[in-house]
Structures are given as structure tokens and as C-alpha cells.
HTML snippet that shows the backbone in 3Dmol.js (N, CA, C, O; Angstrom):
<script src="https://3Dmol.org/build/3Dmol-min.js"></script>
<div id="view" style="width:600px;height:400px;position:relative"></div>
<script>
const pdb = `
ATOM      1  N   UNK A   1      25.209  -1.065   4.694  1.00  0.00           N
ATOM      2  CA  UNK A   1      24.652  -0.554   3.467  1.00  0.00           C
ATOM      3  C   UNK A   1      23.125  -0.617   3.542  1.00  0.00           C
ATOM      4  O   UNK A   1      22.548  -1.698   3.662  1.00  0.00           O
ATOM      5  N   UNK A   2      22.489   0.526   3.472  1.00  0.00           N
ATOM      6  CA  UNK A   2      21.006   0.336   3.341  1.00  0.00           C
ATOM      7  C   UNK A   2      20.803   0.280   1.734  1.00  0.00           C
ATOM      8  O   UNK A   2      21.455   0.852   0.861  1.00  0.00           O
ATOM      9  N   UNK A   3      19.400  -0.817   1.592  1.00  0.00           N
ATOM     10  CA  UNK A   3      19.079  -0.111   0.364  1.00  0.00           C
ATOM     11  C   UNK A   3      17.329   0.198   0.135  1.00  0.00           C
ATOM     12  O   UNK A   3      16.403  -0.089   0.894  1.00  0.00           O
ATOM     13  N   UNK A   4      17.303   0.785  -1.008  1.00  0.00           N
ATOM     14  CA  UNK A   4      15.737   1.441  -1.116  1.00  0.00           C
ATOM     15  C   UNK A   4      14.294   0.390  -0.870  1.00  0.00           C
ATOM     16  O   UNK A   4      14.520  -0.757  -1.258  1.00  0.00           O
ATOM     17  N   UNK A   5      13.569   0.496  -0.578  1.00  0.00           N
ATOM     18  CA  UNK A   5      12.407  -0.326  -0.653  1.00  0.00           C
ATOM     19  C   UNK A   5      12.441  -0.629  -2.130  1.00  0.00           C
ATOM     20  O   UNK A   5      12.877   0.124  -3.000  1.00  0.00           O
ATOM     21  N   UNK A   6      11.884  -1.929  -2.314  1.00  0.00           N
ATOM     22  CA  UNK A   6      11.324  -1.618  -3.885  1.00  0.00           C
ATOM     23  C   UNK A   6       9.708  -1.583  -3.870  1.00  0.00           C
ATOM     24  O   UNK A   6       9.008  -2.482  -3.402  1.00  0.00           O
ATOM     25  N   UNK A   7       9.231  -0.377  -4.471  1.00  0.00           N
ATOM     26  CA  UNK A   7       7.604  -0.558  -4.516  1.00  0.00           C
ATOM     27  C   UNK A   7       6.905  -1.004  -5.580  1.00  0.00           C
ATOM     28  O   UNK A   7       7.345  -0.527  -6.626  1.00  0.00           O
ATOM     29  N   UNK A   8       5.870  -1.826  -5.744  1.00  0.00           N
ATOM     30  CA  UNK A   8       5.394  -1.991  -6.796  1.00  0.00           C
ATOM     31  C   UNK A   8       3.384  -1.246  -6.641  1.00  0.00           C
ATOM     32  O   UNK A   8       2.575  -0.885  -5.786  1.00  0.00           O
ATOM     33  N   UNK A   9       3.521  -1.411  -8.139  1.00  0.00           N
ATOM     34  CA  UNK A   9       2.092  -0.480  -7.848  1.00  0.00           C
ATOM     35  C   UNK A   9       1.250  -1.675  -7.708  1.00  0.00           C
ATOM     36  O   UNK A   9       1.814  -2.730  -7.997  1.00  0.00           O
ATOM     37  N   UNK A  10      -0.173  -1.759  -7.269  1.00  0.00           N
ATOM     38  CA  UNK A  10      -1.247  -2.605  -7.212  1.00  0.00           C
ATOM     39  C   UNK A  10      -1.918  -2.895  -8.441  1.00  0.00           C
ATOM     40  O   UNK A  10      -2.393  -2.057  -9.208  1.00  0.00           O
ATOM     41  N   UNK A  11      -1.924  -3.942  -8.556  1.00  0.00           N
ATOM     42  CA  UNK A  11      -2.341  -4.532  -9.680  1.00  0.00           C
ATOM     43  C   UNK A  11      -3.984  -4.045 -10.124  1.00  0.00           C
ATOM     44  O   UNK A  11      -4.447  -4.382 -11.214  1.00  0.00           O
ATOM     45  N   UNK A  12      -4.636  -3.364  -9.310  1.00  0.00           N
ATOM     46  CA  UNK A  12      -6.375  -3.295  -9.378  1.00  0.00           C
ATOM     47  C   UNK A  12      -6.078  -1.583  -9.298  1.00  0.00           C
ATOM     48  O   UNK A  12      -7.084  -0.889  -9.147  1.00  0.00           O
ATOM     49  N   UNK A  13      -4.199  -0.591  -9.429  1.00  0.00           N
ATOM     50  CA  UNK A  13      -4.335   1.157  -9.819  1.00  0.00           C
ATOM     51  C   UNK A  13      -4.583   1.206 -11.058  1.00  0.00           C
ATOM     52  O   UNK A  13      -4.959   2.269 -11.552  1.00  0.00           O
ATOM     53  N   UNK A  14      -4.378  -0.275 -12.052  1.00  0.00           N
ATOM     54  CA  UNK A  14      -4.609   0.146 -13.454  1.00  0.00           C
ATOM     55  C   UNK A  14      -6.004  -0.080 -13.733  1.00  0.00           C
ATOM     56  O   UNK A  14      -6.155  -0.240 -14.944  1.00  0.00           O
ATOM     57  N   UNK A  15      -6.703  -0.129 -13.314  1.00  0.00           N
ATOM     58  CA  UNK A  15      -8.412  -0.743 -14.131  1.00  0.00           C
ATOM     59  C   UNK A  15      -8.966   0.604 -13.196  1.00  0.00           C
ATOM     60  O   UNK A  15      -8.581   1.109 -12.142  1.00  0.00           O
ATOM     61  N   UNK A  16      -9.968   0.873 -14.069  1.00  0.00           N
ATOM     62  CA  UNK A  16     -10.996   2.109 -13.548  1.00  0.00           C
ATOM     63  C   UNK A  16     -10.166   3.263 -13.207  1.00  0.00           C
ATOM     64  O   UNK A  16      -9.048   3.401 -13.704  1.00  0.00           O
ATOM     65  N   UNK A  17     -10.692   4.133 -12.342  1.00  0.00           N
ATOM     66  CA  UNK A  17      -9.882   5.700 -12.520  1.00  0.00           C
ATOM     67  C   UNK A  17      -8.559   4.853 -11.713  1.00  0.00           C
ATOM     68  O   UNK A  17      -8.242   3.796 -11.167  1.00  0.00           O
ATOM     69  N   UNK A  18      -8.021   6.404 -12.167  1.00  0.00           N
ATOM     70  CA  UNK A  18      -6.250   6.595 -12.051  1.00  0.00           C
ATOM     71  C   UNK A  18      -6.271   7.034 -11.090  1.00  0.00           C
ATOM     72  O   UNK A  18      -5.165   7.099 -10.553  1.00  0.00           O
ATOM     73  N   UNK A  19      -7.475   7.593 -10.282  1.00  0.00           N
ATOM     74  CA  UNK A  19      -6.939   8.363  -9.110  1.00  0.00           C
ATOM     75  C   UNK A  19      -6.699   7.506  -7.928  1.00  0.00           C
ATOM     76  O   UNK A  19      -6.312   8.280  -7.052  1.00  0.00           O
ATOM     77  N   UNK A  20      -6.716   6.831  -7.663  1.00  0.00           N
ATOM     78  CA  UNK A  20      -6.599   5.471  -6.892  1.00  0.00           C
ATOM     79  C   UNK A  20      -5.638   4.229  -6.866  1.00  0.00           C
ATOM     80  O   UNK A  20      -5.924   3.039  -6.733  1.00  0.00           O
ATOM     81  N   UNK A  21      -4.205   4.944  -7.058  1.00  0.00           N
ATOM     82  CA  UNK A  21      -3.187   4.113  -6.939  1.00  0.00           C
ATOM     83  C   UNK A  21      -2.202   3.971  -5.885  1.00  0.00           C
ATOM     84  O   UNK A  21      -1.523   4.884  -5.416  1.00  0.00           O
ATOM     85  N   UNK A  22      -2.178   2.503  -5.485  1.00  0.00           N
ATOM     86  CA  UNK A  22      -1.338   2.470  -4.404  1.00  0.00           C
ATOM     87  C   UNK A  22      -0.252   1.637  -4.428  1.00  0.00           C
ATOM     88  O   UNK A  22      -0.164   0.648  -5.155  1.00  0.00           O
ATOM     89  N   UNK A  23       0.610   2.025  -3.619  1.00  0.00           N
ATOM     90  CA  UNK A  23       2.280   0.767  -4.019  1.00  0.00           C
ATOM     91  C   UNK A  23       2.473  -0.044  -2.783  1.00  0.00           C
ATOM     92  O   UNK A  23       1.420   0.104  -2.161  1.00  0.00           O
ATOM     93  N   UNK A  24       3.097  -0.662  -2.241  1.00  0.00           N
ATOM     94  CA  UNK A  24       3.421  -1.650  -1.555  1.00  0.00           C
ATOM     95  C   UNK A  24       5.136  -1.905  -1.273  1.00  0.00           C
ATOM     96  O   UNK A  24       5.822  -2.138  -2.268  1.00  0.00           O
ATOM     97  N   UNK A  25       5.533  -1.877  -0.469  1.00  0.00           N
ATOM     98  CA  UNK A  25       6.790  -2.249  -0.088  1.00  0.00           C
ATOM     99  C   UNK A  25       7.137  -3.305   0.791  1.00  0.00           C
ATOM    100  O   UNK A  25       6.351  -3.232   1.735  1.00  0.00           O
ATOM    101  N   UNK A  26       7.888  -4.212   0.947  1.00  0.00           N
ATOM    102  CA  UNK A  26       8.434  -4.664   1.812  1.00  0.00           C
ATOM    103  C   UNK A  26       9.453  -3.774   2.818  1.00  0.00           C
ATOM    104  O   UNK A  26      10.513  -3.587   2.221  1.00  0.00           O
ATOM    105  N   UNK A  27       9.460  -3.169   4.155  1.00  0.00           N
ATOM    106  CA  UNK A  27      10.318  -2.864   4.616  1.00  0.00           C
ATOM    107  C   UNK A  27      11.053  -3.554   5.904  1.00  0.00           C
ATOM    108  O   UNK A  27      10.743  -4.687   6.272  1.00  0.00           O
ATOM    109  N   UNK A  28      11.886  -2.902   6.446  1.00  0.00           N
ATOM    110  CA  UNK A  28      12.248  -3.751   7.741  1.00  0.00           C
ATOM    111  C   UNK A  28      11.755  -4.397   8.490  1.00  0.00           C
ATOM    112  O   UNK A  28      12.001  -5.514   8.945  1.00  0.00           O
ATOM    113  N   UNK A  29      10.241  -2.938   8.806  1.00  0.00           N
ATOM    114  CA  UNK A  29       9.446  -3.094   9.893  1.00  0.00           C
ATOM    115  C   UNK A  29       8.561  -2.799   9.705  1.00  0.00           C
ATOM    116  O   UNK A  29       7.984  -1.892  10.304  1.00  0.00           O
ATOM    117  N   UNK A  30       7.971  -3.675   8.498  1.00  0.00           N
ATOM    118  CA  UNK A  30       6.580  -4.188   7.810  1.00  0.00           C
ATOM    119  C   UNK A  30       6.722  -3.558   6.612  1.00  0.00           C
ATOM    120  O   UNK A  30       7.693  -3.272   5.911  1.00  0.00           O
ATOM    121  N   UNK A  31       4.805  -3.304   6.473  1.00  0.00           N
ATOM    122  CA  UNK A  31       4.566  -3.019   5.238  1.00  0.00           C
ATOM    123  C   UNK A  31       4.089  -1.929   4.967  1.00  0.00           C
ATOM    124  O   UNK A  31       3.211  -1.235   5.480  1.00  0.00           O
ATOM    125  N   UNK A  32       5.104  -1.772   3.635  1.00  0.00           N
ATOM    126  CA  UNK A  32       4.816   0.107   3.152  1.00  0.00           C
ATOM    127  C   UNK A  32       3.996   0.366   2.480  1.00  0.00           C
ATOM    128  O   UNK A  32       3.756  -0.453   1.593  1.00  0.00           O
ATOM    129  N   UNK A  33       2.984   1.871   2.565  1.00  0.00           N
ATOM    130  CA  UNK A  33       1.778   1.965   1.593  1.00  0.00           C
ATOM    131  C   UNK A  33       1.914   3.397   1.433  1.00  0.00           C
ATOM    132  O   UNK A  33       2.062   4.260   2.298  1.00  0.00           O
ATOM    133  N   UNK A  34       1.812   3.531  -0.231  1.00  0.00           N
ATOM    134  CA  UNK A  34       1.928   4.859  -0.361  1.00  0.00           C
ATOM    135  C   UNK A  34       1.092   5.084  -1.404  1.00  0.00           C
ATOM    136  O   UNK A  34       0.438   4.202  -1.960  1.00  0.00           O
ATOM    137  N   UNK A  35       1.089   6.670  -1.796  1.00  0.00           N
ATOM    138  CA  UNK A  35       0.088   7.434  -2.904  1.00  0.00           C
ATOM    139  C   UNK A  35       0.969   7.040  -4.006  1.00  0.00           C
ATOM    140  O   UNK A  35       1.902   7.843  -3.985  1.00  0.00           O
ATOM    141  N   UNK A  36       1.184   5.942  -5.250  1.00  0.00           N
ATOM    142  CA  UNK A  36       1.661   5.911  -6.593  1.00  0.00           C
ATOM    143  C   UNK A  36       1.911   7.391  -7.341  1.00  0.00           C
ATOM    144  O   UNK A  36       2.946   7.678  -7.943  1.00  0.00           O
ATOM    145  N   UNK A  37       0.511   8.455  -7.147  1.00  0.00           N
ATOM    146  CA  UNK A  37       1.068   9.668  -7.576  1.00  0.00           C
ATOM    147  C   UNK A  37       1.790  10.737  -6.573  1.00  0.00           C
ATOM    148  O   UNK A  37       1.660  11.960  -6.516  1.00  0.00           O
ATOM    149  N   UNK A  38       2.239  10.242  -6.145  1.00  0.00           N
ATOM    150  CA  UNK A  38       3.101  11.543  -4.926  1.00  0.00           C
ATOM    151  C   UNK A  38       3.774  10.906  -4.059  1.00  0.00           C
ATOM    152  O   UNK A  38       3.695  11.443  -2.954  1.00  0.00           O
ATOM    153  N   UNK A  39       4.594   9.711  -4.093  1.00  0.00           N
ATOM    154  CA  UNK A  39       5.669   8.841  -3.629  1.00  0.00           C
ATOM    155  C   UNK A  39       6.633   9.879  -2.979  1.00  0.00           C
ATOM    156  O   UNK A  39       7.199   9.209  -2.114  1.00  0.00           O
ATOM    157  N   UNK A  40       6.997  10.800  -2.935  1.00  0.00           N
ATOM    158  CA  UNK A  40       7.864  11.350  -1.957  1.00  0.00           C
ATOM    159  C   UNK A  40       6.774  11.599  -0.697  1.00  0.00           C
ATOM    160  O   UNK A  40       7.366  11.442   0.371  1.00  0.00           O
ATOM    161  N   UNK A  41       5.580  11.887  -0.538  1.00  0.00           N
ATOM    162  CA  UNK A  41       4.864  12.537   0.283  1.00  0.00           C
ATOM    163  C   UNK A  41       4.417  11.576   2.194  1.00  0.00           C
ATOM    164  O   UNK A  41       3.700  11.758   3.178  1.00  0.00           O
ATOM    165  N   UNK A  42       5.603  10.432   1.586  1.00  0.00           N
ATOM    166  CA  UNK A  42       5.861   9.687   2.864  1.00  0.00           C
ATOM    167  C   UNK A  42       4.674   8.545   2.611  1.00  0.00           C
ATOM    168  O   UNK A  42       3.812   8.523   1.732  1.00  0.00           O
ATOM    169  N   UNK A  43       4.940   7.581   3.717  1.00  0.00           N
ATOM    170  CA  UNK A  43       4.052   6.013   3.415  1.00  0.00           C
ATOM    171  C   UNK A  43       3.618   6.282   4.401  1.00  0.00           C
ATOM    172  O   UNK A  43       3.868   7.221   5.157  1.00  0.00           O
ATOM    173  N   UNK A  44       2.694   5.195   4.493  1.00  0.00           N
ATOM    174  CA  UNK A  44       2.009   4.438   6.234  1.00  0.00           C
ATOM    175  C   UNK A  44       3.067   3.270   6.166  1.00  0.00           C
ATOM    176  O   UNK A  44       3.728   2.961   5.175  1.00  0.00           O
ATOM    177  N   UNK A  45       3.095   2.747   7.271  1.00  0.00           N
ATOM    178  CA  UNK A  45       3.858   1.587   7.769  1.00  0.00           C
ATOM    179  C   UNK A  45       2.866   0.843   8.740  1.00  0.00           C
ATOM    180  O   UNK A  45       2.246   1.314   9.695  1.00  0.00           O
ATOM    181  N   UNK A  46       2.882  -0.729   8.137  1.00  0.00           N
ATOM    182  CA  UNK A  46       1.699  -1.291   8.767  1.00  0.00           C
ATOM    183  C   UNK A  46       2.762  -2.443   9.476  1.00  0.00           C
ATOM    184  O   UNK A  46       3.900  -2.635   9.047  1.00  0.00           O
ATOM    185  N   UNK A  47       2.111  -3.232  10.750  1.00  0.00           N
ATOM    186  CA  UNK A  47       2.737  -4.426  10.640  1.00  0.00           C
ATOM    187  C   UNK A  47       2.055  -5.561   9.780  1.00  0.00           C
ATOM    188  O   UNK A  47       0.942  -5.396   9.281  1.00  0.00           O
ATOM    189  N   UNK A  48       2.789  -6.728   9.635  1.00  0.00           N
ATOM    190  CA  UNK A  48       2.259  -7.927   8.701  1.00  0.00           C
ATOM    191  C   UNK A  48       0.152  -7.953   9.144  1.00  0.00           C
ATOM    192  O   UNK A  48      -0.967  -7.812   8.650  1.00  0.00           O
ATOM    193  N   UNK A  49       0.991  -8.278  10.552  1.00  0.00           N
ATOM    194  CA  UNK A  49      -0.883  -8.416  10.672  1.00  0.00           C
ATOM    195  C   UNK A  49      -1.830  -7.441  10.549  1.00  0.00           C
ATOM    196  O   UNK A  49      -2.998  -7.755  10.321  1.00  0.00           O
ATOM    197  N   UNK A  50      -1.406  -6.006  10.698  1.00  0.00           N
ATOM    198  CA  UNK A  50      -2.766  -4.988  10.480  1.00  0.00           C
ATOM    199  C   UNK A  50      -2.691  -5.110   8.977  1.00  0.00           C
ATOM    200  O   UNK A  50      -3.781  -4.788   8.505  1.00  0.00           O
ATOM    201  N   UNK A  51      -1.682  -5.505   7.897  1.00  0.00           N
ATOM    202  CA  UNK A  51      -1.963  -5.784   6.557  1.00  0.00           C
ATOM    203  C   UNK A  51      -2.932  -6.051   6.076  1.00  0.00           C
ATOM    204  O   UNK A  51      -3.744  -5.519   5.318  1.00  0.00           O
ATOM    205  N   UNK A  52      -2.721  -7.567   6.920  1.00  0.00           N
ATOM    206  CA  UNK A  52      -3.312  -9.140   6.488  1.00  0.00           C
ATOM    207  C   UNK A  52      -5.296  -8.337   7.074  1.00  0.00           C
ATOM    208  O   UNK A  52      -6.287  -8.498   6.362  1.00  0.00           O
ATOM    209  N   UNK A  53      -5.318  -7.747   8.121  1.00  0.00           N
ATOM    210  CA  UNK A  53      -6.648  -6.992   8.396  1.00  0.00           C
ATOM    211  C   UNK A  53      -7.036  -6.172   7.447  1.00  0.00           C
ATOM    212  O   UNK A  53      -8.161  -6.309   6.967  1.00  0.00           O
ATOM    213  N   UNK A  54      -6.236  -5.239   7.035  1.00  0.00           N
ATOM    214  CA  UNK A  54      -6.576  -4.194   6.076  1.00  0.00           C
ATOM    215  C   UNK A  54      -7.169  -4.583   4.822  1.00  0.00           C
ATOM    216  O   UNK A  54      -8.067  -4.034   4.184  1.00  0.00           O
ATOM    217  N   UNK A  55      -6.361  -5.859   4.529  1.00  0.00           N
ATOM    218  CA  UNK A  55      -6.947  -6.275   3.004  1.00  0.00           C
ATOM    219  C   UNK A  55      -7.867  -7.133   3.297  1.00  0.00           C
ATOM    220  O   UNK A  55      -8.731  -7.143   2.420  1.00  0.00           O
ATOM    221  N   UNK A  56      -8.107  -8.009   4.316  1.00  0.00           N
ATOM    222  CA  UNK A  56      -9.418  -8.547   4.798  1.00  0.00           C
ATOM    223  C   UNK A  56     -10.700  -7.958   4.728  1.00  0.00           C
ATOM    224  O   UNK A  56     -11.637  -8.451   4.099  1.00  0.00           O
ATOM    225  N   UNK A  57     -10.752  -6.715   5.487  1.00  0.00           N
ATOM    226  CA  UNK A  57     -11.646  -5.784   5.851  1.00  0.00           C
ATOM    227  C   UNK A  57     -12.052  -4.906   4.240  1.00  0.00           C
ATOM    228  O   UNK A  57     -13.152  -4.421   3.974  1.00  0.00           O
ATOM    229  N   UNK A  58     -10.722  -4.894   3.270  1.00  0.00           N
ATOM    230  CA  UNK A  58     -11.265  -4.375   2.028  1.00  0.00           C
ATOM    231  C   UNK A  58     -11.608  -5.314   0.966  1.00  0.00           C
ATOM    232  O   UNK A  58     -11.914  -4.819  -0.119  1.00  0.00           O
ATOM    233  N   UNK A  59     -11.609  -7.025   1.130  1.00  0.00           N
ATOM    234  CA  UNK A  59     -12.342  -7.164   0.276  1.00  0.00           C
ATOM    235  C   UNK A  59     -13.546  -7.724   1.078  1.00  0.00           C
ATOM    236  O   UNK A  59     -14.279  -8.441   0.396  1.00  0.00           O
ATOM    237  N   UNK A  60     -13.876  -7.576   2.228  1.00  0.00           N
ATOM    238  CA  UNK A  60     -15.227  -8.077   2.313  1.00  0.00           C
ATOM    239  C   UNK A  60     -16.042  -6.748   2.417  1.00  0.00           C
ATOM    240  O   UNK A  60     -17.130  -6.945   2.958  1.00  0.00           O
ATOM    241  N   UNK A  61     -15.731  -4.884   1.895  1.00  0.00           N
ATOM    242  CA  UNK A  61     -16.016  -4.098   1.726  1.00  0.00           C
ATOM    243  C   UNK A  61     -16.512  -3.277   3.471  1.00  0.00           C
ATOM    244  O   UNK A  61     -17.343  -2.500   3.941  1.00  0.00           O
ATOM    245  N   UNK A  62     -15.764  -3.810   3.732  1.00  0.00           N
ATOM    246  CA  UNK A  62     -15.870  -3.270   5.667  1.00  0.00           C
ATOM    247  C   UNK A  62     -14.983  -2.015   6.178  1.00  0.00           C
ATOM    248  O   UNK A  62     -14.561  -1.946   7.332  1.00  0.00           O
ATOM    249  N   UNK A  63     -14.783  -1.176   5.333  1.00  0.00           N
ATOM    250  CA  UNK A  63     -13.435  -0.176   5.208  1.00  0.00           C
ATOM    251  C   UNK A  63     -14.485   1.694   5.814  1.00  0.00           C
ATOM    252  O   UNK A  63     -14.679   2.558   4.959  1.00  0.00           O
ATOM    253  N   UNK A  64     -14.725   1.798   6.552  1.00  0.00           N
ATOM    254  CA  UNK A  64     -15.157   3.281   6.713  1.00  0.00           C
ATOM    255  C   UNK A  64     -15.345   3.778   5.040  1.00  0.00           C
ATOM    256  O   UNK A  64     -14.448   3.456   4.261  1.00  0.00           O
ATOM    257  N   UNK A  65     -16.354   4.447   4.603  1.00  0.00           N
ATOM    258  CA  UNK A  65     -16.711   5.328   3.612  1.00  0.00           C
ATOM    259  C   UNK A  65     -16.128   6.483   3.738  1.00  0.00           C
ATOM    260  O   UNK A  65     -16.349   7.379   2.923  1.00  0.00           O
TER     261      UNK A  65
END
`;
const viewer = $3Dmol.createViewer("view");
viewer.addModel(pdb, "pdb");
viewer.setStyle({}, {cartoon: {color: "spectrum"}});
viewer.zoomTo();
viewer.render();
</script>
């Protein structure tokens, strides 16, 4: 039996614009990231550790412009 990811949205899509929402999943084989407004339009799939980088790198504001 498979079942669905569950996504939740990011706690920092509700403050300031709307256009900037993202969800989060736990999946098999890591972690899911998708557009909150267009959730069918497919995720990224990260492993744990490029996560744990990704959100590193975005709060010390080190993310490509």
C-alpha cells in the first residue's frame, strides 16, 4: 500500500507576499519541495543533507539572487 506524502506549507508562506510559498514533505527518499500554488507541477527531491545545506545557506542569506 503506498500512501500520499503529507505536505505542509512553511510557516514564513504566510507573512509578507503570497507569492512565495513553499511545502515540505517527508518522502521515502528525502525531502520534498514544492510551489504551495501549483502542487501538481511536480517537487524537487532533496536528500536530508542537501536540506540541512539549503536551509543553512538560506538563513545565513548565501542563496544565488
Amino acid at each position: 500500500m503506498t500512501t500520499s506524502p503529507v505536505w505542509r506549507k512553511s510557516s514564513r508562506s504566510t507573512q509578507g507576499t503570497s507569492e512565495q510559498c513553499v511545502e515540505l514533505a517527508q518522502l521515502p527518499n528525502g525531502i520534498g519541495l514544492r510551489d504551495s500554488k501549483a502542487p501538481d507541477t511536480g517537487h524537487l527531491t532533496l536528500t536530508p543533507e542537501a536540506f540541512t545545506t539549503l536551509l543553512t545557506q538560506a538563513k545565513r542569506d548565501e542563496l544565488p539572487h
